[in-house]
C-alpha positions in Angstrom: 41.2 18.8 -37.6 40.8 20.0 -34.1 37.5 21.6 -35.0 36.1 18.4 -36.1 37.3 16.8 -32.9 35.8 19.0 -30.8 32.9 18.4 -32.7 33.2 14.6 -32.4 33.4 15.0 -28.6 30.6 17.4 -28.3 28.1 14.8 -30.5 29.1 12.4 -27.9 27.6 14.5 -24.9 24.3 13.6 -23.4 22.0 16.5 -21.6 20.7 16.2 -18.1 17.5 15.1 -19.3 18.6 12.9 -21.7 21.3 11.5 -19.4 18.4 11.0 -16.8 16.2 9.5 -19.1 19.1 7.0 -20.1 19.6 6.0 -16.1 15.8 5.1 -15.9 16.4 2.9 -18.7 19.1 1.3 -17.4 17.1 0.9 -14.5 14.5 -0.7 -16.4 12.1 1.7 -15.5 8.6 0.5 -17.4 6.4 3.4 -16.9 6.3 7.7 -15.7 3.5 8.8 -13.6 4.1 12.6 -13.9 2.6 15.8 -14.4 4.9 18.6 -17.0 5.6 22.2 -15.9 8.2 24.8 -15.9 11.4 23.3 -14.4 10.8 20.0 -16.2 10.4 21.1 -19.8 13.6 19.8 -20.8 13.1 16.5 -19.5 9.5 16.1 -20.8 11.2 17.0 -24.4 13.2 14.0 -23.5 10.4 12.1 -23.0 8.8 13.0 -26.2 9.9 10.4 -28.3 8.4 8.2 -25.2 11.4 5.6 -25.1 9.6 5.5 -21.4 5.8 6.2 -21.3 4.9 8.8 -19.1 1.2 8.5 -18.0 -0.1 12.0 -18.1 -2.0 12.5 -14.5 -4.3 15.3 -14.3 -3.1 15.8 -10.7 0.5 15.5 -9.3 -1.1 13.4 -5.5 -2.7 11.1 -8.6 0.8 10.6 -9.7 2.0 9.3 -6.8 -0.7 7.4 -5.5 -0.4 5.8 -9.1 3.3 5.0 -8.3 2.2 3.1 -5.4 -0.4 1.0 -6.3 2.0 0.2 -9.7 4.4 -0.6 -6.9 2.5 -2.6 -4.4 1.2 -4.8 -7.1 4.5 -5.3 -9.2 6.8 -5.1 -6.5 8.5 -3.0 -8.7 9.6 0.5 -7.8 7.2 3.7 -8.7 8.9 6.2 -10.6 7.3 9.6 -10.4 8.0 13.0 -12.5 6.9 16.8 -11.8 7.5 20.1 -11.8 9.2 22.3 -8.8 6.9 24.4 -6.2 3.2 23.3 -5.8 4.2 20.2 -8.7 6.5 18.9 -5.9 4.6 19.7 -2.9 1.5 18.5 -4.0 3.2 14.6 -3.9 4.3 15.1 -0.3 1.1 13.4 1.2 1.9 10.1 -1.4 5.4 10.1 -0.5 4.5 10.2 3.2 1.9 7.5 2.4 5.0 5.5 0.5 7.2 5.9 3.6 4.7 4.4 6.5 3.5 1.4 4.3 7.3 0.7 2.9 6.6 1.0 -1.0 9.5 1.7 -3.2 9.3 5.0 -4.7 12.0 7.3 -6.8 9.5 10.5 -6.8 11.6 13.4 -9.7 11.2 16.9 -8.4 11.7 19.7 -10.9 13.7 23.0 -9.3 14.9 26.4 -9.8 17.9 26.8 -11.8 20.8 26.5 -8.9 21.9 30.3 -8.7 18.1 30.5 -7.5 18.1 28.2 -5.0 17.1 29.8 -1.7 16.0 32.9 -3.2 12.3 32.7 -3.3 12.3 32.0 -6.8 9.1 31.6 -9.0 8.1 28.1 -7.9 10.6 27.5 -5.5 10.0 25.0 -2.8 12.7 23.3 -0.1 12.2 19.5 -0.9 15.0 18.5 1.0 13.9 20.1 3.9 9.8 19.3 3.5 10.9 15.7 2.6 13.5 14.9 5.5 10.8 12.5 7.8 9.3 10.8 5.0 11.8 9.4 2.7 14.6 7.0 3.0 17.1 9.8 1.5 16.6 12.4 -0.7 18.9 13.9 -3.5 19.5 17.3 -4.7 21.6 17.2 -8.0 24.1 19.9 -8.3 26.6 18.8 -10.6 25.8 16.7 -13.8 28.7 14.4 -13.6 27.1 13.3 -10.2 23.6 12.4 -11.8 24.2 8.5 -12.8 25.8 7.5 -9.4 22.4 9.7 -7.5 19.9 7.5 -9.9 21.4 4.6 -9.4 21.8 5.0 -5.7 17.9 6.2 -5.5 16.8 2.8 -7.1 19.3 0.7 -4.8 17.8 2.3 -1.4 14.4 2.5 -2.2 14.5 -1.2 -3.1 16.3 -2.8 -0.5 16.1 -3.4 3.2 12.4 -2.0 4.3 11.7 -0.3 1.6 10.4 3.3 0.8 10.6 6.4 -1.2 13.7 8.3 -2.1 13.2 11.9 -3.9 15.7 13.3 -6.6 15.3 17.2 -6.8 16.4 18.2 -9.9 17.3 22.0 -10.9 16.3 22.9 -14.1 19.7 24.3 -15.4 21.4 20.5 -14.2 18.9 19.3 -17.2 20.2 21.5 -20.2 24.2 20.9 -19.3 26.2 18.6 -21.6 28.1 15.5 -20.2 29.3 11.8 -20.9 29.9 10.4 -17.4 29.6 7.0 -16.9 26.1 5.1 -16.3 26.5 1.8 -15.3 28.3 3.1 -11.9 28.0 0.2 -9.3 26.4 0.9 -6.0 28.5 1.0 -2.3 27.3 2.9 0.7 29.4 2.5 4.0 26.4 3.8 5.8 23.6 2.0 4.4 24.1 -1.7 4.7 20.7 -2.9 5.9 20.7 -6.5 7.4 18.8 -9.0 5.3 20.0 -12.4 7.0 18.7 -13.5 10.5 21.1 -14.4 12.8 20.9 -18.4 12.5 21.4 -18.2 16.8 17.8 -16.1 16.9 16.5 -18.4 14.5 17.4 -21.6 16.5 16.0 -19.9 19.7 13.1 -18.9 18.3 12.3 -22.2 17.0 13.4 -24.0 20.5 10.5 -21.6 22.3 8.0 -23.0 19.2 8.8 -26.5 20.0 7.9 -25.9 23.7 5.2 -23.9 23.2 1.5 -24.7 24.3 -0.3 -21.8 22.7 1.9 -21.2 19.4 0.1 -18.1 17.3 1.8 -16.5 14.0 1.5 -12.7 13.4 2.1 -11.7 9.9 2.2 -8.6 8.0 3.1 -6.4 4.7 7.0 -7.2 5.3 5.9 -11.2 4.1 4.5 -9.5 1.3 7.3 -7.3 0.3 10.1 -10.0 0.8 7.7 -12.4 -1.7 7.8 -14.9 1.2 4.0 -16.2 1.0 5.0 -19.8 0.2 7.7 -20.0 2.5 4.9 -18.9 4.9 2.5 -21.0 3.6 4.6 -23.9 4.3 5.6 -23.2 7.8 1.8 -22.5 8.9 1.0 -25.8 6.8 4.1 -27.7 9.0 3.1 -27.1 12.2 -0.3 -25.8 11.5 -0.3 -22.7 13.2 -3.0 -20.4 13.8 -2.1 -17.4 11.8 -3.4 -13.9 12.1 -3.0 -11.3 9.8 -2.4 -7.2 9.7 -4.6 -5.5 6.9 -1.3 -5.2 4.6 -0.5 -9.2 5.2 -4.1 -9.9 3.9 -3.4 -12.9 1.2 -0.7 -14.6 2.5 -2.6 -16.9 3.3 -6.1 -17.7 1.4 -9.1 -16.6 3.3 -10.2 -20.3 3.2 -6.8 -21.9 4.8 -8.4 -23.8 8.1 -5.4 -22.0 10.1 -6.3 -18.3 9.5 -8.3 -16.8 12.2 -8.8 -13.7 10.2 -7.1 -9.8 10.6 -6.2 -8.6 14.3 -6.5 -5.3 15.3 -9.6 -2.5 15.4 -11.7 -4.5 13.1 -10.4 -7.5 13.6 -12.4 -11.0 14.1 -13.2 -11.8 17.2 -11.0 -15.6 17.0 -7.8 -13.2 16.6 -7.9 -11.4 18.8 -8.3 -13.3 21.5 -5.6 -15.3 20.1 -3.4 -12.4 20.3 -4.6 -12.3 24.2 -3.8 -15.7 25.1 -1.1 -16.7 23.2 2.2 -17.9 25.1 4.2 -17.6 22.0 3.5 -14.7 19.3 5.9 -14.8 16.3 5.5 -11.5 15.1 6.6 -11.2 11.2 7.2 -8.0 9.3 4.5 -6.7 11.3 4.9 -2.9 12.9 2.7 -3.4 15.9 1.1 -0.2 14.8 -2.2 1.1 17.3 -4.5 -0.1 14.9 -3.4 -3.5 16.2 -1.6 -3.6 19.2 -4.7 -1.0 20.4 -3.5 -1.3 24.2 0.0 -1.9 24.0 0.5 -2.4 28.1 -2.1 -4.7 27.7 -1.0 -6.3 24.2 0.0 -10.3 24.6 0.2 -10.3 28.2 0.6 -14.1 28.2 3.3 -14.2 25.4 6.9 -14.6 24.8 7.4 -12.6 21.7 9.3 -12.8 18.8 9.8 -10.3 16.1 10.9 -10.4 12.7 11.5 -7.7 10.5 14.3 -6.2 8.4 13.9 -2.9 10.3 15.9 -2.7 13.3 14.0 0.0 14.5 10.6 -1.3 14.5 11.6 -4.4 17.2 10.8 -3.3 20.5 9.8 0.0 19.3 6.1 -0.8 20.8 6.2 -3.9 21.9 8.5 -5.7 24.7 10.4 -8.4 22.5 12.2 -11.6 23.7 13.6 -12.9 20.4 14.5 -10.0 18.4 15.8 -10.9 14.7 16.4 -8.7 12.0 16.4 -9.7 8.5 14.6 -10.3 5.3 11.0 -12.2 5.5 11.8 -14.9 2.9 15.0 -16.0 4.3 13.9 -15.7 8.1 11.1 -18.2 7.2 13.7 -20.8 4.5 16.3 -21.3 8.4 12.9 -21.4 9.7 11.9 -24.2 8.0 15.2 -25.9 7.3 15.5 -26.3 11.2 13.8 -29.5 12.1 11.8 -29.8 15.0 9.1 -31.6 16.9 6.1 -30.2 16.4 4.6 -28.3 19.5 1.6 -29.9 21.6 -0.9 -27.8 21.2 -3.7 -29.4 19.5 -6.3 -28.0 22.5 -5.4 -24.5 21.1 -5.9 -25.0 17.6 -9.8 -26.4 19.1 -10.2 -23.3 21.2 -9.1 -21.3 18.0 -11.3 -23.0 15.4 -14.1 -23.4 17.5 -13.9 -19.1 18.5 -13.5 -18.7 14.4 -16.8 -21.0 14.2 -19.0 -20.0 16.9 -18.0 -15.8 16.3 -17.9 -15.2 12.6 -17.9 -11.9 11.2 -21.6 -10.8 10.8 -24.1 -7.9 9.6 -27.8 -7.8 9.7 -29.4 -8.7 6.6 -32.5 -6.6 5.2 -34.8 -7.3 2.5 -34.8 -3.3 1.7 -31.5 -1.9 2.5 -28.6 -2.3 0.9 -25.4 -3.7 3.3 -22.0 -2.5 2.0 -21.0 -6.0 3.3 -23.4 -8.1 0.7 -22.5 -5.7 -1.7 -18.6 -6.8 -1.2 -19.5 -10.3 -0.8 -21.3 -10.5 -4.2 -18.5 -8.9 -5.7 -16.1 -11.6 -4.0 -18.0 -14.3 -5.7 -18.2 -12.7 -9.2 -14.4 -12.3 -9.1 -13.9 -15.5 -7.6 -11.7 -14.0 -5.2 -9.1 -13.6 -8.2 -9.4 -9.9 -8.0 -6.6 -7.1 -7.6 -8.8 -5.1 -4.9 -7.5 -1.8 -4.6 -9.6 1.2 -1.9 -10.2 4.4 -0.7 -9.6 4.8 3.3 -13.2 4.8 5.2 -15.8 2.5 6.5 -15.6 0.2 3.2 -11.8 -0.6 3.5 -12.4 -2.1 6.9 -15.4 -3.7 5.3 -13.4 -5.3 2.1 -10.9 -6.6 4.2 -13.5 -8.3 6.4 -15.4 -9.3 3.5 -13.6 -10.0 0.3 -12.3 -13.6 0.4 -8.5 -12.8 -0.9 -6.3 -15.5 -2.2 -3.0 -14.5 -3.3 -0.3 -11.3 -1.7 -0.2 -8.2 -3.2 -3.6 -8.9 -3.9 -4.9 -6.0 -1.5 -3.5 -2.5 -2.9 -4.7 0.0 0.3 -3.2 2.6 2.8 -2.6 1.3 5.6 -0.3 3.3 8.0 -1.2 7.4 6.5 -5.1 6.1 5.9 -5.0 8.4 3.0 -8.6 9.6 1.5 -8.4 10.4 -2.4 -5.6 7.2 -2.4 -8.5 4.3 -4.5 -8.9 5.8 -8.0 -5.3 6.7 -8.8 -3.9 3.8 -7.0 -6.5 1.2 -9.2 -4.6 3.3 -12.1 -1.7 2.2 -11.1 -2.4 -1.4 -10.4 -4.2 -1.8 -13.8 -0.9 -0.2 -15.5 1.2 -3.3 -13.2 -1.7 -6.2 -13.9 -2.7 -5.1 -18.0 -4.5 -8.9 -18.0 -6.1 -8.8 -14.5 -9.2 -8.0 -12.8 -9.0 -4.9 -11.3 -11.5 -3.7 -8.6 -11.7 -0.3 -6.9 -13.8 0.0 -3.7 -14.1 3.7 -2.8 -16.7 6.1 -0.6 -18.6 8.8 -1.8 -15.6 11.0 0.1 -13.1 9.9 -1.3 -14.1 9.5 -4.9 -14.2 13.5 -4.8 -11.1 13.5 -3.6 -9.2 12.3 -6.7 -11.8 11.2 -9.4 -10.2 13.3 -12.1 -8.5 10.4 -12.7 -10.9 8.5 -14.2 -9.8 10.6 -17.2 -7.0 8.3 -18.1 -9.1 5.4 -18.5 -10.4 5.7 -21.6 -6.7 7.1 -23.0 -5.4 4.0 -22.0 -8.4 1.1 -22.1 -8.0 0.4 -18.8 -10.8 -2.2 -17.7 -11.5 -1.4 -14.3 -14.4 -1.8 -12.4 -15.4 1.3 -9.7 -18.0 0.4 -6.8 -18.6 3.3 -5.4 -20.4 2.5 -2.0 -22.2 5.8 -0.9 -23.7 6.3 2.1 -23.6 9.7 1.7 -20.9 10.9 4.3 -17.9 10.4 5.8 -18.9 7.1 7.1 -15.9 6.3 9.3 -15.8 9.7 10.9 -19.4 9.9 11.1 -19.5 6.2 13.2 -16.8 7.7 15.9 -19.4 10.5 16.0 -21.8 8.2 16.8 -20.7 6.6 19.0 -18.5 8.3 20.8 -19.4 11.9 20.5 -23.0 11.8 21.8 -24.4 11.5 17.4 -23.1 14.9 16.9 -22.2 14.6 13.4 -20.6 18.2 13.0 -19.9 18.2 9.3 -19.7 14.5 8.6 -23.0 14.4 6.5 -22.9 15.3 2.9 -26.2 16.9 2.5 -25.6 17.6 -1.2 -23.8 15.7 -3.9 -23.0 15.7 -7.2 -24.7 13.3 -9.9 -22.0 10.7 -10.2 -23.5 9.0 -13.3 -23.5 12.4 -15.0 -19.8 12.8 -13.6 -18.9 8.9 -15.2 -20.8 10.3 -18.8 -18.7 12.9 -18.6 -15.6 11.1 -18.5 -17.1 8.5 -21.5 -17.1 5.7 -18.7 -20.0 3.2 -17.7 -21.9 3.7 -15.2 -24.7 2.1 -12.7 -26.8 2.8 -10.1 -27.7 0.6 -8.2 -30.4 1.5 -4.9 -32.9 -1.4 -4.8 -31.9 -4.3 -2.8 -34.1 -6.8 -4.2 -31.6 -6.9 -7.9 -28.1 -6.3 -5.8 -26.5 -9.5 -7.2 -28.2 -9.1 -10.8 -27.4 -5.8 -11.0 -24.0 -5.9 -10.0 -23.5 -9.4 -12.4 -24.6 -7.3 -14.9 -22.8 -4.4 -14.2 -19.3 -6.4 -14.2 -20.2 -8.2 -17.1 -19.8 -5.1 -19.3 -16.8 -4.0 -20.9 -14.3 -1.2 -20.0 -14.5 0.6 -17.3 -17.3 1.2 -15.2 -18.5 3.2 -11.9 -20.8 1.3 -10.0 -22.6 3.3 -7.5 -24.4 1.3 -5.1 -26.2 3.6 -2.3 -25.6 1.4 0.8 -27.5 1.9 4.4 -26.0 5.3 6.0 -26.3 4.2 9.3 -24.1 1.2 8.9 -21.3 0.4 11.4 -18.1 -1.3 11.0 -18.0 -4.4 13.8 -16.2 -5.8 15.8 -15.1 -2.6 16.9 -12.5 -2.1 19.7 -12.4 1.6 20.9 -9.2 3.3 20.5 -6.4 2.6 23.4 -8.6 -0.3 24.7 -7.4 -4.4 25.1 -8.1 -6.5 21.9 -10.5 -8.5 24.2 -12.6 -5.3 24.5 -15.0 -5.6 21.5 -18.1 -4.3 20.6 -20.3 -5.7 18.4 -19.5 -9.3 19.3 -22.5 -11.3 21.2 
């Protein structure tokens, strides 16, 4: 009798792996990006009978860059597996990416068994302490009874407050040990308690300065996008039509069309806001870092402006920028007591002239050429065959700034792209990603000729999983942004910015049993490319663009956003 209750107990224990794999389920984990090895094996047994898919990268950074774009698009954390050593290492630049740009990660690092922790063992690698600065918190499992309450807390910080990555590290012997401990185990932190709801003071103050204000101009940026507050916003900028201005992550809050939007700020900004920025008396700054790439002179950033800031990251107000109305919180809810406190609307229908008429007299602008192909035509057809309706997912390089100049986005989320790390190899995994989040959208992957052989062993997975996505590979044969700061600011001395020998991407698409198209006449651009998108599956598009092409408006680094090239 005893023996059979021994038994009885022991059919009821769960492994590590199995007990890990039951915690993703309860989080309602969808999808695995991982890669197997070594210190894994048990859990990828686990994973065998694929209860959760896992979506076999052929390299652990395309894992995580997967994760994000999955993330970005879905709002929905990441969830990332791999092995201990160079497995986990190689997704420290994703996780670093994750943490600048505040995407919700749980990244799964295999380890040593724990009696070879710290021992140099085979494949031994100190997560914890390579992973400190770029996660929100990070886990190393040592008991198995402890597992449940670590998952769970992993998925509540990396999806709450600003969000961001949190790393499990996972030693392999923690994965074959039986247990039964509860699952379900509810979530409390004393020290994590992030703010999500403004004070309604701040709010009203805020509101009081709007009400007075002559020059009124909204700043918004990926934090509107992560608290799903677009329509609130929309409705705001609609009730007091406010000239809005955008970061590159806030792209598609509001549709490139909406009379009110002057455009992105910053480097590569328009040229309508930027001096809006300059001249404002009020800036309303929301869920917006204030990062160089926008505020490129902060001494000299807003001179004219009270400021207030918005963001559910305490630390980020007043971190770069002087602020007179700080308010932490959530987005969404900063902008519902935003609009549920009734005011007049301010006077300032002079500004909103000065601010159309700058948007209509200095539009963004390339040369046309009846022989040469422009990257920016090239992204403008492609606006028009997607009808804006596109997930639009790049690479980091001239033809980022160039697709969020060019493409006419609609909807947030809609721009999957990285923005703070401005990581090359991030475009082809991340449009994996996406099109694993958006099965029965449009997917459409801008990347450079640098990038691509960063990370195109991805394409791979394409075919394994029919995932229709379109690849426009603009190459202008070098590193176009690095060569163009070369150019222009190191006397043309392009030391080792020039590719001077490439690979045959077609071959390289063949080989992968993609579609491809080459595309190096300008007279056909918008035929061939019609053409090219109207074909099923996937498909790399290479279109060889002009290799002397700058991105303009340009402001040089560290200068005022009124000091632009490139505008007449």
């Amino acid at each position: 009798m005893e023996e059979m209750k021994q038994k009885m107990a022991t059919e009821h224990l769960y492994s590590g792996a199995d007990l890990l794999i039951k915690c993703l389920e309860n989080q309602g984990v969808e999808l695995i990006f991982g890669y197997p090895g070594g210190s894994v094996l048990p859990l990828y047994d686990s994973l065998y009978d694929e209860s959760i898919p896992n979506i076999l990268t052929r390299h652990e950074q395309g894992a995580v860059h997967a994760a994000e774009g999955y993330a970005k698009a879905t709002g929905k954390p990441g969830v990332v597996i791999v092995t201990s050593g160079p497995g986990a290492t190689n997704v420290v630049t994703g996780i670093a990416d994750a943490m600048i740009d505040s995407v919700p990660l749980v990244v799964i690092t295999g380890q040593v068994t724990t009696p070879g922790i710290g021992k140099d063992a085979f494949q031994e690698a100190d997560m914890l302490g390579i992973t400190v600065p770029i996660t929100k918190n990070n886990y190393q499992v040592r008991d198995i009874e402890e597992l449940p309450r670590i998952v769970n807390e992993a998925f509540h910080i990396a999806t709450t407050g600003r969000k961001g990555p949190v790393l499990i590290d996972l030693p392999k012997d923690i994965t074959t040990l039986k247990a039964n401990p509860k699952i379900d185990k509810p979530v409390h932190l004393e020290s994590y308690q992030p703010t999500t709801t403004p004070s309604v003071l701040q709010v009203e103050r805020l509101m009081g300065l709007l009400k007075k204000a002559k020059k009124p101009l909204l700043l918004v940026g990926g934090g509107v996008v992560a608290a799903n507050g677009a329509e609130e916003l929309r409705q705001f900028v609609n009730k007091y039509q406010l000239p809005t201005v955008s970061t590159l992550l806030g792209l598609g809050l509001l549709p490139h069309e909406d009379p009110n939007f002057l455009g992105m700020g910053g480097m590569h900004g328009t040229y309508a806001a930027n001096m809006a920025m300059m001249e404002a008396d009020l800036l309303i700054n929301i869920g917006s870092r204030f990062d160089d790439r926008l505020a490129c002179s902060p001494e000299a950033f807003a001179p004219h402006a009270k400021v207030a800031h918005i963001d559910v990251d305490p630390v980020e107000i007043g971190k770069i920028i002087k602020t007179d109305v700080p308010i932490v919180g959530d987005a969404k809810i900063a902008l519902q007591q935003m609009l549920s406190i009734e005011i007049d609307a301010p006077n300032c229908e002079e500004w909103r002239e000065l601010c159309d008429e700058r948007k209509q007299k200095y539009p963004l602008k390339y040369e046309r050429h009846e022989e040469i192909i422009k990257p920016q035509e090239v992204i403008e057809i492609v606006g028009r065959i997607t009808k804006g309706q596109s997930y639009v997912v790049t690479d980091v390089g001239q033809h980022q700034m160039w697709v969020a100049q060019y493409y006419p986005f609609q909807f947030p989320k809609q721009l999957i792209t990285s923005g703070g790390l401005g990581t090359m190899g991030y475009g082809i995994p991340a449009g994996v990603g996406v099109k694993f989040g958006k099965r029965d959208e449009s997917v459409v992957v801008f990347v450079g000729d640098g990038g691509f052989q960063m990370t195109n062993q991805e394409l791979a997975i394409l075919n394994q999983h029919n995932l229709d996505i379109k690849f426009v590979l603009l190459n202008n044969q070098s590193l176009g942004m690095v060569r163009q700061w070369q150019e222009k600011f190191f006397n043309e001395r392009r030391s080792q910015s020039v590719f001077h020998e490439q690979p045959d991407f077609m071959k390289m698409a063949e080989a992968y049993g993609i579609g491809s198209k080459k595309i190096s006449a300008a007279g056909n651009l918008e035929k061939e490319l019609q053409e090219a998108f109207a074909e099923p599956g996937p498909m790399l598009i290479e279109v060889m663009i002009c290799n002397k092409e700058h991105v303009l408006p340009m402001i040089p680094a560290g200068m005022p956003n009124d000091q632009m090239l490139g505008v007449d």
